[in-house]
Predicted model as a PDB file, atoms N, CA, C, CB and O in Angstrom, pLDDT in the B-factor column:
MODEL        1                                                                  
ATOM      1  N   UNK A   1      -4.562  -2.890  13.577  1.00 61.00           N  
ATOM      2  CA  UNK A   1      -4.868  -2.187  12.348  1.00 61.00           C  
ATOM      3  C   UNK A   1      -4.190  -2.867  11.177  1.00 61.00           C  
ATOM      4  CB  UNK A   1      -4.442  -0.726  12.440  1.00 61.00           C  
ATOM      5  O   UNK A   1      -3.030  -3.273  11.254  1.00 61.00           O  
ATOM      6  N   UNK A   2      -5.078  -3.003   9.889  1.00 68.00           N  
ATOM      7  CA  UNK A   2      -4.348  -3.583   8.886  1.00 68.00           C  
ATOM      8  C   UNK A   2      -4.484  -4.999   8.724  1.00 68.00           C  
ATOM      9  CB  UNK A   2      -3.086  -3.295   9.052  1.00 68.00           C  
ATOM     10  O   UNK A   2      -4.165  -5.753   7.805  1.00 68.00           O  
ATOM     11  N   UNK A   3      -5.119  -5.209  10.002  1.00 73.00           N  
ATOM     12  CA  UNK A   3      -5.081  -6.962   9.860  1.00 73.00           C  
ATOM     13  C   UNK A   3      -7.133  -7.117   9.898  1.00 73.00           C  
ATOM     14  CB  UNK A   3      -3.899  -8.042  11.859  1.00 73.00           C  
ATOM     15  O   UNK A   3      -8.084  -6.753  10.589  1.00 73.00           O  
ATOM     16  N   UNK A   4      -6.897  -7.740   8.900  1.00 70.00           N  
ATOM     17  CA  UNK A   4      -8.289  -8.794   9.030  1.00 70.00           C  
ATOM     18  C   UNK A   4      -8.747  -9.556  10.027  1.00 70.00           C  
ATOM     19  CB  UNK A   4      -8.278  -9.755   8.228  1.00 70.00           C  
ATOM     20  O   UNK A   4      -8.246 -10.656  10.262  1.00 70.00           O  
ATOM     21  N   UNK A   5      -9.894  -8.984  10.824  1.00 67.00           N  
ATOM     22  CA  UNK A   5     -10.119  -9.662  11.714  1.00 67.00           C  
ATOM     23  C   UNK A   5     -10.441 -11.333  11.565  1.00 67.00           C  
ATOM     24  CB  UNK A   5     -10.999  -8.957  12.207  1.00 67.00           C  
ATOM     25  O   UNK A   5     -10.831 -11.551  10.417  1.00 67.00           O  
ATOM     26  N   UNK A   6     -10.393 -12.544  12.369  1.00 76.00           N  
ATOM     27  CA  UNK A   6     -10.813 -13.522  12.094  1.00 76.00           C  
ATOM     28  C   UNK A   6     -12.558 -13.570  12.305  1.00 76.00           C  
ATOM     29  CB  UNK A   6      -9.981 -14.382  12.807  1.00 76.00           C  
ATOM     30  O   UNK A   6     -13.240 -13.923  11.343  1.00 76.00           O  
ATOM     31  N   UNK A   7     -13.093 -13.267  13.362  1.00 76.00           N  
ATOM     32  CA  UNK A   7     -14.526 -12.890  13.651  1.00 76.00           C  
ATOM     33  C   UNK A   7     -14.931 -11.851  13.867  1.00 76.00           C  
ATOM     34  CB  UNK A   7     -14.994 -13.349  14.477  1.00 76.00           C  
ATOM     35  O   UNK A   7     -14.464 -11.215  14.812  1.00 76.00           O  
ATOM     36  N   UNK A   8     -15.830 -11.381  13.152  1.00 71.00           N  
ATOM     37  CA  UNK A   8     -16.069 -10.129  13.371  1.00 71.00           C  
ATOM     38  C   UNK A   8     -17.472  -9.688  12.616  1.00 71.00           C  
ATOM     39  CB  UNK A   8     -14.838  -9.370  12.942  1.00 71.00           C  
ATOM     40  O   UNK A   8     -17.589  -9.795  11.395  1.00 71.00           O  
ATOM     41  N   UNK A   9     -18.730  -9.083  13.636  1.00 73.00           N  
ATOM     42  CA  UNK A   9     -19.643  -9.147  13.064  1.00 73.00           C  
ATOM     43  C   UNK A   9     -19.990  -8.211  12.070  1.00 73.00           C  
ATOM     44  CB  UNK A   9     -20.323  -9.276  13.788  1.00 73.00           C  
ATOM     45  O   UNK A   9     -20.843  -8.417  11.206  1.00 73.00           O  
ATOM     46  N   UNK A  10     -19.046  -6.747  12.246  1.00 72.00           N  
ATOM     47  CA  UNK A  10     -18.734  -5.699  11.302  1.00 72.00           C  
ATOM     48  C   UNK A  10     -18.652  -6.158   9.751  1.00 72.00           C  
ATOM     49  CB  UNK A  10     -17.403  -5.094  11.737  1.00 72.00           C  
ATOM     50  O   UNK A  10     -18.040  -7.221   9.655  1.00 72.00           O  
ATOM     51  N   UNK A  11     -19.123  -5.621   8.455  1.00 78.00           N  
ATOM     52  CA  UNK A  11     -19.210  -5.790   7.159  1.00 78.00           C  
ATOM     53  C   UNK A  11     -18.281  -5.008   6.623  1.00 78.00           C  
ATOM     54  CB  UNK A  11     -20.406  -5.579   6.661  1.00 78.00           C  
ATOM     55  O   UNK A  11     -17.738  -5.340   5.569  1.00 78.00           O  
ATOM     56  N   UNK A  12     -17.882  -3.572   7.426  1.00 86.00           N  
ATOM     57  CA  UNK A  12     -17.502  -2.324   6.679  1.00 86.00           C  
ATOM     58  C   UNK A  12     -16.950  -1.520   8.061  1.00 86.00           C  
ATOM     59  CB  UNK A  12     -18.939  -1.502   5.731  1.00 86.00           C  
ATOM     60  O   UNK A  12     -17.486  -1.667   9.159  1.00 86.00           O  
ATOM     61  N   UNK A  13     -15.952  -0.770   7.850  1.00 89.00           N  
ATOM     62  CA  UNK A  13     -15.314   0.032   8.909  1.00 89.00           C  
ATOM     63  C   UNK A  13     -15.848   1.456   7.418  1.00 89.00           C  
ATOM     64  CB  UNK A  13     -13.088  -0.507   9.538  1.00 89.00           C  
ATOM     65  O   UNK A  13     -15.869   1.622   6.199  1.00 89.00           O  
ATOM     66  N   UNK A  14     -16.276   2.327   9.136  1.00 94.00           N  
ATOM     67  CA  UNK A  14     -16.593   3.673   8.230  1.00 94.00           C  
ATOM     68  C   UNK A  14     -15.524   5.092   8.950  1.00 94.00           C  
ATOM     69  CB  UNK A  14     -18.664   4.101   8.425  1.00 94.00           C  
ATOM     70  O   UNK A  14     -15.872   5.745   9.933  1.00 94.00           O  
ATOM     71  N   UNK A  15     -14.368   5.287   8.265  1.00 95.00           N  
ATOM     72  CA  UNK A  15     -13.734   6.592   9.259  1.00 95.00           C  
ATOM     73  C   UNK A  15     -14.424   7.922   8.797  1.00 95.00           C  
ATOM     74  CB  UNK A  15     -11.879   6.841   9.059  1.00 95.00           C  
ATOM     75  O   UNK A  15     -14.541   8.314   7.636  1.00 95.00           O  
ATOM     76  N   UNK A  16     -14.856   8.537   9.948  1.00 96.00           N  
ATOM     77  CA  UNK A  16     -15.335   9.597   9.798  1.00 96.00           C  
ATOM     78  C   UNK A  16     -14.214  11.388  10.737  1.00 96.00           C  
ATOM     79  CB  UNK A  16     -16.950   9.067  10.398  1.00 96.00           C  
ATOM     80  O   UNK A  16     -13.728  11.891  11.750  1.00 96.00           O  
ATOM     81  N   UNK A  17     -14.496  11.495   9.265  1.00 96.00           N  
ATOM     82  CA  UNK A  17     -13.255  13.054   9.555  1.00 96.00           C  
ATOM     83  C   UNK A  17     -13.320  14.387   8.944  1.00 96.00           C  
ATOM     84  CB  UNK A  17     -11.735  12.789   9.029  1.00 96.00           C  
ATOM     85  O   UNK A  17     -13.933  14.392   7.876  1.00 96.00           O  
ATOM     86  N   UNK A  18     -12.891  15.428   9.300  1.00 96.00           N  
ATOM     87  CA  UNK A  18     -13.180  16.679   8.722  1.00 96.00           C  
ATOM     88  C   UNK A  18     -11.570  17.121   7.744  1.00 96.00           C  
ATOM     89  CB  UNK A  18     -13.649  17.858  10.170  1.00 96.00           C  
ATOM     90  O   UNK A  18     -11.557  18.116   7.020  1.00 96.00           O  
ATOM     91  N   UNK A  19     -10.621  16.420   7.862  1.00 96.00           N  
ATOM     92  CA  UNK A  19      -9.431  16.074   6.918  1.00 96.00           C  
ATOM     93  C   UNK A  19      -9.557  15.364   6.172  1.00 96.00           C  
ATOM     94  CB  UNK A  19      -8.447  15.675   7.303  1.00 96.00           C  
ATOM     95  O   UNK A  19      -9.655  14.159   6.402  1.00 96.00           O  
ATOM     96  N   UNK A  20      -9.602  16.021   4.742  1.00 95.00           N  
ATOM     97  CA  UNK A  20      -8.935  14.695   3.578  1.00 95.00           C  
ATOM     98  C   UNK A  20      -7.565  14.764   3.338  1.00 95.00           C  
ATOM     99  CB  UNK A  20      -9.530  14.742   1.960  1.00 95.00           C  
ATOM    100  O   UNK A  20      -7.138  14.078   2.409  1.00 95.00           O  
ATOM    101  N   UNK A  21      -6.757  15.470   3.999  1.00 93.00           N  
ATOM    102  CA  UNK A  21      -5.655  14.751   3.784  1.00 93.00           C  
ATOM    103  C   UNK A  21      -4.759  14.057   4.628  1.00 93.00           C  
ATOM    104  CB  UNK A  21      -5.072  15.373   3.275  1.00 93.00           C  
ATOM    105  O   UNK A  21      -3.579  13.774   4.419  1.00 93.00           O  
ATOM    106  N   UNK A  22      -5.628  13.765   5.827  1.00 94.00           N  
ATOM    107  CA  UNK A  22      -4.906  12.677   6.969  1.00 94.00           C  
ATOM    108  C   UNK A  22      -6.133  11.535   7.090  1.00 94.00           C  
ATOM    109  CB  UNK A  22      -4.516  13.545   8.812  1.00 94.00           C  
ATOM    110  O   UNK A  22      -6.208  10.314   6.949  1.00 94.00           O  
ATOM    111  N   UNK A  23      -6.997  12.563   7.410  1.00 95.00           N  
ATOM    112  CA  UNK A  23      -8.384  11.215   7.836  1.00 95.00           C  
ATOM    113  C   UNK A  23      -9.275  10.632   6.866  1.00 95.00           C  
ATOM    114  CB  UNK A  23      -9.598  11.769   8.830  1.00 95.00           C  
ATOM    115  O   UNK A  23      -9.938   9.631   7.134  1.00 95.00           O  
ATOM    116  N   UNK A  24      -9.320  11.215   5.748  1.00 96.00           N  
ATOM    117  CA  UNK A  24      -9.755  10.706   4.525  1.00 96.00           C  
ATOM    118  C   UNK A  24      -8.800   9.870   4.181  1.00 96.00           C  
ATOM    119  CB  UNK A  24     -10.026  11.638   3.521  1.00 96.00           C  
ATOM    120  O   UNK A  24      -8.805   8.691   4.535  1.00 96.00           O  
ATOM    121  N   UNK A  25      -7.749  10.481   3.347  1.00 95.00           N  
ATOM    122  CA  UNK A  25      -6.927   9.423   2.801  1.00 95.00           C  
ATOM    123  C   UNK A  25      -5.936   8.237   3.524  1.00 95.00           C  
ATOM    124  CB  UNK A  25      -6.173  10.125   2.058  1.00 95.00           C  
ATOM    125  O   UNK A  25      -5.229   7.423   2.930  1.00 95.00           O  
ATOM    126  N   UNK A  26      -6.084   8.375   4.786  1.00 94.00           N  
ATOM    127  CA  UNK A  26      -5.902   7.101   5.772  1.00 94.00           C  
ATOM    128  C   UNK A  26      -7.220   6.265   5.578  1.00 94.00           C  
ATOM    129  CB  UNK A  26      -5.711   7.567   7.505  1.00 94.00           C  
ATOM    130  O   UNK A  26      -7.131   5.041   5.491  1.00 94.00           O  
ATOM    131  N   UNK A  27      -8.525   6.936   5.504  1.00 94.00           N  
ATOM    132  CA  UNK A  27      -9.232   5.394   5.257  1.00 94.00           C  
ATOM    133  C   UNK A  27      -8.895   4.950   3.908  1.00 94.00           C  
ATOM    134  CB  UNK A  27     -10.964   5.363   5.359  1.00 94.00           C  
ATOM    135  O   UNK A  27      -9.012   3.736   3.741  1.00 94.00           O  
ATOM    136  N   UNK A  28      -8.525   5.599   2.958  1.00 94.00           N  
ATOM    137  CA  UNK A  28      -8.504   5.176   1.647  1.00 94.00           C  
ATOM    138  C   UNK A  28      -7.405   3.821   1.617  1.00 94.00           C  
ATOM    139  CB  UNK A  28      -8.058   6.509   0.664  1.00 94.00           C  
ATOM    140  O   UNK A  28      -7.504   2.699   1.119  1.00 94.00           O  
ATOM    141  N   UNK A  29      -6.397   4.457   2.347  1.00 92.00           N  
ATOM    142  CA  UNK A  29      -5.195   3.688   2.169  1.00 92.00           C  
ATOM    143  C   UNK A  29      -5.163   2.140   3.090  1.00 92.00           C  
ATOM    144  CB  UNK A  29      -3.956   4.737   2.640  1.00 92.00           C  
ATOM    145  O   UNK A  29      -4.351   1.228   2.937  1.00 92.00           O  
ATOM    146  N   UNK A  30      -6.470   2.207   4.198  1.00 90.00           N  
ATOM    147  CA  UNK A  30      -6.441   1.200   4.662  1.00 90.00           C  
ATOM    148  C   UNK A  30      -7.689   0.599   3.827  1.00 90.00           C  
ATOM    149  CB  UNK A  30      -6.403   1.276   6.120  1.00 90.00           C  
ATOM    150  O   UNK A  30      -8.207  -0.316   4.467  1.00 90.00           O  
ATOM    151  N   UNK A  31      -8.158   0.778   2.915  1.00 90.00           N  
ATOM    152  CA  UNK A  31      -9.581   0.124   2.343  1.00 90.00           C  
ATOM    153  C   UNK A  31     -10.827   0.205   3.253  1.00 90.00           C  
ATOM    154  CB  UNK A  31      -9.395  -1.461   2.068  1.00 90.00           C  
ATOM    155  O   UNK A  31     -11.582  -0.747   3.454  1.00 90.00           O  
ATOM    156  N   UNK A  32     -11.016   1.891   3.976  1.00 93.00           N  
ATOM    157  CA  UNK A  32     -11.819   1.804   4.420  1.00 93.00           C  
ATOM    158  C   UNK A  32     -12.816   2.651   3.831  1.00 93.00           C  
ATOM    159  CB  UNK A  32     -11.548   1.831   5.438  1.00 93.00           C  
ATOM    160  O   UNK A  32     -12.355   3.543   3.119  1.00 93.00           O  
ATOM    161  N   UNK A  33     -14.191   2.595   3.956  1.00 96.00           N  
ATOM    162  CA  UNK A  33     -15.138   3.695   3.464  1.00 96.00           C  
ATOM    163  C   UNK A  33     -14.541   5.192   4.553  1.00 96.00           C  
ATOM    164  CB  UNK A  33     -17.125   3.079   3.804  1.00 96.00           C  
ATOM    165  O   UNK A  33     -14.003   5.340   5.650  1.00 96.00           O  
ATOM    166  N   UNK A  34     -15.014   6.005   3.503  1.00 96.00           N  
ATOM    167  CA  UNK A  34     -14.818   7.277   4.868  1.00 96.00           C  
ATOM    168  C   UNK A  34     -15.715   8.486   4.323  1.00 96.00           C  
ATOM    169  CB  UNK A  34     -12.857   7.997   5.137  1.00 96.00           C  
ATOM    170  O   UNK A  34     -15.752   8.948   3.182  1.00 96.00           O  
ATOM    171  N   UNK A  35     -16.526   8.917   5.630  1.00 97.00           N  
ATOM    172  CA  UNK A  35     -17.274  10.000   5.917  1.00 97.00           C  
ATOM    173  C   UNK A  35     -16.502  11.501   6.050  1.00 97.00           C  
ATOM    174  CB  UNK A  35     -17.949   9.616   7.148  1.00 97.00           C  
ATOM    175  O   UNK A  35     -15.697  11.843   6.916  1.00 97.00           O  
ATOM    176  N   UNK A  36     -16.991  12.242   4.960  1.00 97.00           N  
ATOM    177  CA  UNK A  36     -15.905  13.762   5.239  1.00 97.00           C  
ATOM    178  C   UNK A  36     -16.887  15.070   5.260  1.00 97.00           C  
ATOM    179  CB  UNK A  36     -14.562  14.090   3.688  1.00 97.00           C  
ATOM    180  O   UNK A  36     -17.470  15.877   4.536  1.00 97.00           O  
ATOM    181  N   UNK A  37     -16.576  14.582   7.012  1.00 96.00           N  
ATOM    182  CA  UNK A  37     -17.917  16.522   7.286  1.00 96.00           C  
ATOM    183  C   UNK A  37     -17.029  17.781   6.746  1.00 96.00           C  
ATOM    184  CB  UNK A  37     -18.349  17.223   9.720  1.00 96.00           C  
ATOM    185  O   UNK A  37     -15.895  18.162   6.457  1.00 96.00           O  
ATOM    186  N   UNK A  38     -18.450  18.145   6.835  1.00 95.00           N  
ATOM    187  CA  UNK A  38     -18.366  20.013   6.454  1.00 95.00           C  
ATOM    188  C   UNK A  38     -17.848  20.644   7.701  1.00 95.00           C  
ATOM    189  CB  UNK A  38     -20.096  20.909   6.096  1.00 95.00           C  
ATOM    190  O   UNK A  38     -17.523  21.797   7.418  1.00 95.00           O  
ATOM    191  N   UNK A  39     -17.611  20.363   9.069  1.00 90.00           N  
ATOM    192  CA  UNK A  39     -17.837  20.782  10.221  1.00 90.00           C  
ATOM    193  C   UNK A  39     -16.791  21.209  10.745  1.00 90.00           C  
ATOM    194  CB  UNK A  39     -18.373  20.017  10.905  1.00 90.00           C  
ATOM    195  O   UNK A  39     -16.810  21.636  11.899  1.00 90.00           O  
ATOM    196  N   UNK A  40     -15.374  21.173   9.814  1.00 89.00           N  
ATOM    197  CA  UNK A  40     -14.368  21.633  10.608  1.00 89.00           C  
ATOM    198  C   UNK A  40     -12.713  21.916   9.254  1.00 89.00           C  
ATOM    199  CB  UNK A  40     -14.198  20.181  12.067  1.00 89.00           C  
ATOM    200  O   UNK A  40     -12.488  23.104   9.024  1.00 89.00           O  
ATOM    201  N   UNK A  41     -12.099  21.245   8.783  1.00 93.00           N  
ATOM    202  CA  UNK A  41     -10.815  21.673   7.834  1.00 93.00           C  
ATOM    203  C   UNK A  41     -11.692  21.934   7.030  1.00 93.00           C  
ATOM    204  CB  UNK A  41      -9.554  20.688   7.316  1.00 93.00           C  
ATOM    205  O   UNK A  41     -12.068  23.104   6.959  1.00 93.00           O  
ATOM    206  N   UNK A  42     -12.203  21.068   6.296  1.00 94.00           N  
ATOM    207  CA  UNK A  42     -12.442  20.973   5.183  1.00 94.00           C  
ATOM    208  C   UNK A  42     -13.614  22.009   4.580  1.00 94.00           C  
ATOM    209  CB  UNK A  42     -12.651  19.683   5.087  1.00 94.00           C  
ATOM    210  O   UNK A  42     -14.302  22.655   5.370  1.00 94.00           O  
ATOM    211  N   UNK A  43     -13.721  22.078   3.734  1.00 89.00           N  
ATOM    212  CA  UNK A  43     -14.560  23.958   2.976  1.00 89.00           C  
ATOM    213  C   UNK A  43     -15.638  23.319   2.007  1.00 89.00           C  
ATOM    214  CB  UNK A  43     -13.110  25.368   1.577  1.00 89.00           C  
ATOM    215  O   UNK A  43     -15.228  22.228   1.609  1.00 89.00           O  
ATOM    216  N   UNK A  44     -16.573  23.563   1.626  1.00 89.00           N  
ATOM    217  CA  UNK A  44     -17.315  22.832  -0.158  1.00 89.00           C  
ATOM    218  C   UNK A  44     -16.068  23.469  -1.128  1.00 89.00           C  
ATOM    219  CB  UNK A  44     -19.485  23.789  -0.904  1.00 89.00           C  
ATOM    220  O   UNK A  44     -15.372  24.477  -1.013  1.00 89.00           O  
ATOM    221  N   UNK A  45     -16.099  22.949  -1.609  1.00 87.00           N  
ATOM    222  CA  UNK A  45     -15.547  23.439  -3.268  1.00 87.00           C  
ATOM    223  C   UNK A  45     -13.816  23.381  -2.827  1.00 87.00           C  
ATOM    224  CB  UNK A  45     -16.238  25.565  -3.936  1.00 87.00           C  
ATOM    225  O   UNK A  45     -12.918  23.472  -3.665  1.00 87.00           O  
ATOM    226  N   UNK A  46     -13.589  23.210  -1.344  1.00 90.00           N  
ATOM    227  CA  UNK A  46     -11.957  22.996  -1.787  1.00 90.00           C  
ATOM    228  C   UNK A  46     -11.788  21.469  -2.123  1.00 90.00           C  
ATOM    229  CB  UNK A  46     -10.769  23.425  -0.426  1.00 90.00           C  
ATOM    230  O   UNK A  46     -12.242  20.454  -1.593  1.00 90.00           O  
ATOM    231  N   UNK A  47     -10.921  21.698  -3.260  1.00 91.00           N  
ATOM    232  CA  UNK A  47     -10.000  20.273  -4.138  1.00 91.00           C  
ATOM    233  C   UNK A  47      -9.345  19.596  -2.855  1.00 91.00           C  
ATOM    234  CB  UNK A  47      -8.419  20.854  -5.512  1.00 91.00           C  
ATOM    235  O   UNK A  47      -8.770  19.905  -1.811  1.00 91.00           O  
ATOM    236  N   UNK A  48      -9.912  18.152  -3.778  1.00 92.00           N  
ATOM    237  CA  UNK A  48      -9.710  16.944  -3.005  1.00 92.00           C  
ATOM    238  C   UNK A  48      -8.869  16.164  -3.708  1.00 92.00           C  
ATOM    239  CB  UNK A  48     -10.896  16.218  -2.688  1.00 92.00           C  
ATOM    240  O   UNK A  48      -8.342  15.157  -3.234  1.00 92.00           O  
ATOM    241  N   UNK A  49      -8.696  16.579  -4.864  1.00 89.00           N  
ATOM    242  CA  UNK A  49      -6.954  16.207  -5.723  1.00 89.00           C  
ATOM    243  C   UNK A  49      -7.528  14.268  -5.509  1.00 89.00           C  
ATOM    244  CB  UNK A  49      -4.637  16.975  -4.234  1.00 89.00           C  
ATOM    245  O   UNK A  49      -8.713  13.981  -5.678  1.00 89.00           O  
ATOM    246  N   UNK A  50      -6.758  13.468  -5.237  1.00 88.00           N  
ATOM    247  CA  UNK A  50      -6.666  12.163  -5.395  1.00 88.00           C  
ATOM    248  C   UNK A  50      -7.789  11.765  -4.129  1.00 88.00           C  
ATOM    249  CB  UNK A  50      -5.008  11.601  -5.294  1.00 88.00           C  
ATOM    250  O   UNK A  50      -7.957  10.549  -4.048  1.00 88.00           O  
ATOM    251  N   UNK A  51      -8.375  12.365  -3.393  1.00 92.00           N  
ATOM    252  CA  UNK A  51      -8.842  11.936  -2.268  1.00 92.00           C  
ATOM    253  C   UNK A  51     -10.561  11.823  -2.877  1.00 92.00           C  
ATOM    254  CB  UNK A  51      -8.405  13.046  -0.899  1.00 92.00           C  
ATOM    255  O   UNK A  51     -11.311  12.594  -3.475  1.00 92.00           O  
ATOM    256  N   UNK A  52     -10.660  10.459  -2.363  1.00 93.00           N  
ATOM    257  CA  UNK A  52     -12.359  10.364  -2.831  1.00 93.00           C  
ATOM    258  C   UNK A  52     -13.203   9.669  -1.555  1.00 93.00           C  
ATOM    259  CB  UNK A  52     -12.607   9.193  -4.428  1.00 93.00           C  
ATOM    260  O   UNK A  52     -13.192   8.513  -1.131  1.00 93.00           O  
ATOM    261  N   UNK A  53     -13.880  10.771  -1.158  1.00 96.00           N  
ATOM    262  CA  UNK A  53     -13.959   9.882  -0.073  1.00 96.00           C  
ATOM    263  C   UNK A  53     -15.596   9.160  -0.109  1.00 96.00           C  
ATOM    264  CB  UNK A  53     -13.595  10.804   1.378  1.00 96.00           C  
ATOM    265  O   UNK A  53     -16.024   9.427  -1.232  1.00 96.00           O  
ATOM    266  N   UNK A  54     -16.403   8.557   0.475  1.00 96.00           N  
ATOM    267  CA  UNK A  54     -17.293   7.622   0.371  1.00 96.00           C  
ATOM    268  C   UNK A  54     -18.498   8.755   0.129  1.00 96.00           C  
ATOM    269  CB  UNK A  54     -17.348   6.531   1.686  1.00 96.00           C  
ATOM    270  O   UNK A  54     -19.340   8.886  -0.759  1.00 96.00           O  
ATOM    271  N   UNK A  55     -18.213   9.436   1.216  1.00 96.00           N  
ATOM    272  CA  UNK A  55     -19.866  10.265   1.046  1.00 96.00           C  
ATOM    273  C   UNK A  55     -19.257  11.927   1.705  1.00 96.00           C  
ATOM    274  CB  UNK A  55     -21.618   9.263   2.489  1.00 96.00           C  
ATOM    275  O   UNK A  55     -18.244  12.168   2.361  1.00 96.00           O  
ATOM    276  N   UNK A  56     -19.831  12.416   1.442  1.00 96.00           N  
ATOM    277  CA  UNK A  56     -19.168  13.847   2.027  1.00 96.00           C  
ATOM    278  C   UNK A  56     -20.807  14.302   2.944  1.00 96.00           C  
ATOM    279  CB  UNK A  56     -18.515  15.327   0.320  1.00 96.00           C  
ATOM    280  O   UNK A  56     -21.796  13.727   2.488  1.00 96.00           O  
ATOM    281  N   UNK A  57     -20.990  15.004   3.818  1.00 96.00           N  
ATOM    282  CA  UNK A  57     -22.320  14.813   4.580  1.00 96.00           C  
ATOM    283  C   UNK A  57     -21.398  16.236   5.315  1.00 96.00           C  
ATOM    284  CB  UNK A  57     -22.861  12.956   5.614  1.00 96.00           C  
ATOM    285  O   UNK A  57     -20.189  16.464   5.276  1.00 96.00           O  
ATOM    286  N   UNK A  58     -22.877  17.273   6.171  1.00 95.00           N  
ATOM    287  CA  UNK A  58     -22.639  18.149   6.749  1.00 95.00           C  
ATOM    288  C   UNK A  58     -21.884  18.406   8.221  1.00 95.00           C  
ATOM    289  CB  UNK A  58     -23.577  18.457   6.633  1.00 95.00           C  
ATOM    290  O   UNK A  58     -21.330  19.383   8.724  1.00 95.00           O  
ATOM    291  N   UNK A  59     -22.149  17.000   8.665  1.00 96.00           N  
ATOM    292  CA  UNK A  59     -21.730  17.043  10.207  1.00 96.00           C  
ATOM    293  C   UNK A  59     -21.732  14.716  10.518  1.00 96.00           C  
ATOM    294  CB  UNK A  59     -23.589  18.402  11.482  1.00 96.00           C  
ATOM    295  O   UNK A  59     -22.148  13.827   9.775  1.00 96.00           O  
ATOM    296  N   UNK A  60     -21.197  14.663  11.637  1.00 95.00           N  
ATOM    297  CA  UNK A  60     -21.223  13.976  12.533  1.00 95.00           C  
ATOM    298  C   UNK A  60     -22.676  13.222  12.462  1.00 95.00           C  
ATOM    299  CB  UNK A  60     -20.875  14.752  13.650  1.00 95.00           C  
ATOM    300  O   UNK A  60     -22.685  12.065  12.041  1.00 95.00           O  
ATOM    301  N   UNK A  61     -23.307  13.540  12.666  1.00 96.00           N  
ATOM    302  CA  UNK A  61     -24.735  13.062  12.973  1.00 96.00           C  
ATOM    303  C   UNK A  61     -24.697  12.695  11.662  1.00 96.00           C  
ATOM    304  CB  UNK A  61     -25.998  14.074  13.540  1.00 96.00           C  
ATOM    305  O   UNK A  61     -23.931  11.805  11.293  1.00 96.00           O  
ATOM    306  N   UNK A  62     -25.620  13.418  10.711  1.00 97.00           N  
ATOM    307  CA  UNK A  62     -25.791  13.125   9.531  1.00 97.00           C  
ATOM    308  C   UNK A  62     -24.764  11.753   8.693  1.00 97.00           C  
ATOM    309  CB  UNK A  62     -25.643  14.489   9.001  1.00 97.00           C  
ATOM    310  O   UNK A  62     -25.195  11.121   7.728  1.00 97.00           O  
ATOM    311  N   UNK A  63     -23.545  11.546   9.249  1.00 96.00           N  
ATOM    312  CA  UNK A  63     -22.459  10.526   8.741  1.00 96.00           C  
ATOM    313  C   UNK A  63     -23.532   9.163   9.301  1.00 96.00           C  
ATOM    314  CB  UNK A  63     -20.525  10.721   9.651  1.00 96.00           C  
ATOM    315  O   UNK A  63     -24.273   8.328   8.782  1.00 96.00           O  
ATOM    316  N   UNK A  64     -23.133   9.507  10.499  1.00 94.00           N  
ATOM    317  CA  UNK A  64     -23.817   8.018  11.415  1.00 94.00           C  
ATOM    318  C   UNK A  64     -25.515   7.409  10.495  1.00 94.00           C  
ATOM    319  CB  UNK A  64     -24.412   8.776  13.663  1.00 94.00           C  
ATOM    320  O   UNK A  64     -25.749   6.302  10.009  1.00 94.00           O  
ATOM    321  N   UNK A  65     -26.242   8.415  10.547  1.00 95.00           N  
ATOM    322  CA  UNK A  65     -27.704   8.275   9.762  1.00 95.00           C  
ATOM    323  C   UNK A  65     -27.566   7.548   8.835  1.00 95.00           C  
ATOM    324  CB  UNK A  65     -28.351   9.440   9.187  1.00 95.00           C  
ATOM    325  O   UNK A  65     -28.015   6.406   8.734  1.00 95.00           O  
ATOM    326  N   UNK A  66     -26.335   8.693   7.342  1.00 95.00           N  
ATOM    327  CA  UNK A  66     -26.261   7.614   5.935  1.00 95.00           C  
ATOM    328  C   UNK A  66     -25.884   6.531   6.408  1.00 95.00           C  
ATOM    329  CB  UNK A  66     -25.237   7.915   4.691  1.00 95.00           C  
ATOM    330  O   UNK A  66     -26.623   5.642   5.984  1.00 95.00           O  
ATOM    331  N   UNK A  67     -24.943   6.062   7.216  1.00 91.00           N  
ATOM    332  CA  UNK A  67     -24.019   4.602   7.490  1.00 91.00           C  
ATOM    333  C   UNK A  67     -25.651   3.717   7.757  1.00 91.00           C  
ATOM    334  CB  UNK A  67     -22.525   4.655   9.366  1.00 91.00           C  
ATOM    335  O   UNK A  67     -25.974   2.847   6.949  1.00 91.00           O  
ATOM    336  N   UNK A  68     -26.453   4.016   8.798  1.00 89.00           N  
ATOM    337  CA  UNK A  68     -27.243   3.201   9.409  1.00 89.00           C  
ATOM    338  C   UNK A  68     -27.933   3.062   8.348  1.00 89.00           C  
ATOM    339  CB  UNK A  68     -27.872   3.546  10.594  1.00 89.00           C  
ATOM    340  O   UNK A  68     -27.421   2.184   7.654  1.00 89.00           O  
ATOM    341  N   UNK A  69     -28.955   3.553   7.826  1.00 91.00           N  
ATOM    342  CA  UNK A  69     -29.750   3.742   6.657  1.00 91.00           C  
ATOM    343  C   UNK A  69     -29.234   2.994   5.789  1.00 91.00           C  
ATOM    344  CB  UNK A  69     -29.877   5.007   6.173  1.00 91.00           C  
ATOM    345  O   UNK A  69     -30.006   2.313   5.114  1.00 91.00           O  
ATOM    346  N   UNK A  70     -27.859   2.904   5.560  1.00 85.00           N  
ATOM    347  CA  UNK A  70     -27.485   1.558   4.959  1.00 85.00           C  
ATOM    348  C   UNK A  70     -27.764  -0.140   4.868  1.00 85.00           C  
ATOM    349  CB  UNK A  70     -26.597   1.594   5.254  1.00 85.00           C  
ATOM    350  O   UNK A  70     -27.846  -1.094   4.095  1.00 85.00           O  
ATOM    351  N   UNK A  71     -27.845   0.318   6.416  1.00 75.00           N  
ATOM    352  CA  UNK A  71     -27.618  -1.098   6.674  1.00 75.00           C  
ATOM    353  C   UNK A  71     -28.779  -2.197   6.240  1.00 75.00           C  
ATOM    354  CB  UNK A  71     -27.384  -1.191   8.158  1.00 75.00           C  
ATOM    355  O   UNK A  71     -28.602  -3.397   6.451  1.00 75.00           O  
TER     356      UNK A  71                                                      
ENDMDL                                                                          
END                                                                             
């Protein structure tokens, strides 16, 4: 963790979590994108203070979809 891989066919690490204030702002702090479901801590409308996370999405599934749909 933390280190740049030398090969690696990955573009983007995506953490996906229902905490913004462990699993959100751990991807932040490692420069990662991060997915923050509805599905478990986290509430709509509760403050996310410094935490921004990539995409906020209802569940698990729905994270994986936006990521792919990306690609």
């Amino acid at each position: 963790l933390g280190v740049t891989p030398e090969d690696s066919p990955f573009q983007n690490v995506y953490m996906v979590g229902d905490n913004p204030a462990s699993d959100i702002i751990g991807a932040q702090r490692y420069g990662w994108n991060s997915c923050l479901v509805r599905t478990g801590v986290y509430q709509d409308g509760a403050p996310l203070g410094e935490v921004k996370p990539t995409m906020i999405v209802n569940n698990v599934y729905d994270a994986v979809r936006r990521v792919v749909d990306q690609l």
